[in-house]
C-alpha positions as CSV (number, residue, x, y, z in Angstrom):
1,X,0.0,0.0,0.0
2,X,1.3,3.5,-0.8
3,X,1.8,5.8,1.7
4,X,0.7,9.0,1.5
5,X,3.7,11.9,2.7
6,X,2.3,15.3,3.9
7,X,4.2,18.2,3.3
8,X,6.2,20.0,6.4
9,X,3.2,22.2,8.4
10,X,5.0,25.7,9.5
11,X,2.8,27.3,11.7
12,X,5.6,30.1,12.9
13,X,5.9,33.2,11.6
14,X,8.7,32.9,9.8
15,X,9.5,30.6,6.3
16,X,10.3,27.4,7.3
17,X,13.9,27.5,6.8
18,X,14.4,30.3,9.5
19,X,11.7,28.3,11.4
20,X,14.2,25.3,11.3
21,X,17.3,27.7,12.3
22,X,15.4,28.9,15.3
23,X,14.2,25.8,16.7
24,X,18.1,24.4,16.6
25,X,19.1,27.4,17.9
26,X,16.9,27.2,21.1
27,X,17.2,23.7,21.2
28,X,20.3,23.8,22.5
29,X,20.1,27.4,24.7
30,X,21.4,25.8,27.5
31,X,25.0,25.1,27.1
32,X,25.3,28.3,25.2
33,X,24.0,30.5,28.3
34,X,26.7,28.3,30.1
35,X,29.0,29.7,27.4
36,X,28.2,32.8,28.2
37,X,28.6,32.9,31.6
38,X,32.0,31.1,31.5
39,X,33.1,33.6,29.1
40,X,32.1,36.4,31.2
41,X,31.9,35.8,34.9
42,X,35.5,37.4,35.4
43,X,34.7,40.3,33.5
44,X,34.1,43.5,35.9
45,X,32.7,45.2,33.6
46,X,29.5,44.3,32.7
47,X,27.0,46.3,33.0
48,X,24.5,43.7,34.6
49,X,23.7,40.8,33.4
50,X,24.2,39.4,29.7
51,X,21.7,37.7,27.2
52,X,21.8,36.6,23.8
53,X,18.8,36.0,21.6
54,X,18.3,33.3,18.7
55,X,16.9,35.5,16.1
56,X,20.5,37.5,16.3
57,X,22.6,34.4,16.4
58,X,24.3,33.1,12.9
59,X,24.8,29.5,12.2
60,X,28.3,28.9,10.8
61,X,29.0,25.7,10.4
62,X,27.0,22.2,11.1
63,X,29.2,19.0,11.5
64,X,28.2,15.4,11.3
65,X,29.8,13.5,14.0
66,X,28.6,10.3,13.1
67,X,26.0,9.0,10.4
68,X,23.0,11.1,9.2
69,X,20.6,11.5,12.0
70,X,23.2,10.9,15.2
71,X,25.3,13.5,16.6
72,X,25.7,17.2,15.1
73,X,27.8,20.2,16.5
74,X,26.9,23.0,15.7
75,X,28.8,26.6,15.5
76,X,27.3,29.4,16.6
77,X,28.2,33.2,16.4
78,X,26.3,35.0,19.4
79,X,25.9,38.2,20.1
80,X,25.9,38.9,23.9
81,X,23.7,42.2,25.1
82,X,22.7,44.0,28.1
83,X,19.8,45.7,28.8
84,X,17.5,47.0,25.9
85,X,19.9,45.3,23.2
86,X,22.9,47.0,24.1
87,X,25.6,45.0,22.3
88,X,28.5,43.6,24.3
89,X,30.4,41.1,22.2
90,X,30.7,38.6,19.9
91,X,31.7,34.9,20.6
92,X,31.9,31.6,19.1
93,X,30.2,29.0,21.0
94,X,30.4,25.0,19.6
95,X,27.9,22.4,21.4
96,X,26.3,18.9,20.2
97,X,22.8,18.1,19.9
98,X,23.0,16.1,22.8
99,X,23.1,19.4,24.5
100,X,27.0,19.2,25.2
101,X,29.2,22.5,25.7
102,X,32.5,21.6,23.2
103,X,34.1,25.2,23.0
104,X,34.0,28.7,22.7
105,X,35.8,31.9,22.2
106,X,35.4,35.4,22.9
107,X,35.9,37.3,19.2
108,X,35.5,40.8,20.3
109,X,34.2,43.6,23.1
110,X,32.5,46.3,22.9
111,X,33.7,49.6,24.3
112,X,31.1,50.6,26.5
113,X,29.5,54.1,26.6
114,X,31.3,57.0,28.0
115,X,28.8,58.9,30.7
């Protein structure tokens, strides 16, 4: 018997190759806020407390660690802020789909403000 394939349902509001992006992006948040944090905890000056946000996070490079459908990692540019979007820096940040922290690197900082 034939069976019958349905075509990918996005409901985002997005197309559903930045839909895709997104939901690898936040599926895997949490070693990448642990990134952060490593990367930053020393740093005195910070002006409170960092964030980064998917939608501002590039994708460069996917590698297959094993055969199609096991383990990827994934390298990520982020773009650490502070409080309404101020930018901070810019880091590399490598984890697995199994939710693994590999490596990062800080790329650049910021100067902040003068008041």
């Amino acid at each position: 018997m034939l069976q019958h394939y349905r075509a990918t349902l996005n409901e985002a509001d997005t197309n559903l190759s930045d839909s895709l992006r997104y939901a690898l992006i936040c599926s895997i948040r949490t070693p990448v806020d642990q990134a952060v944090f490593e990367l930053y905890k020393d740093d005195n000056h910070v002006p409170g407390t960092l964030q980064w946000a998917a939608y501002d996070t590039k994708i460069l490079k996917i590698k297959q660690v094993y055969g199609v459908g096991g383990l990827y990692e994934v390298t990520l540019r982020i773009y650490p802020y502070y409080n309404a979007h101020n930018s901070y820096g810019i880091d590399e940040v490598v984890v697995n789909t199994n939710q693994e922290l590999i490596r990062y690197r800080h790329v650049h900082t910021y100067p902040l403000p003068r008041r």
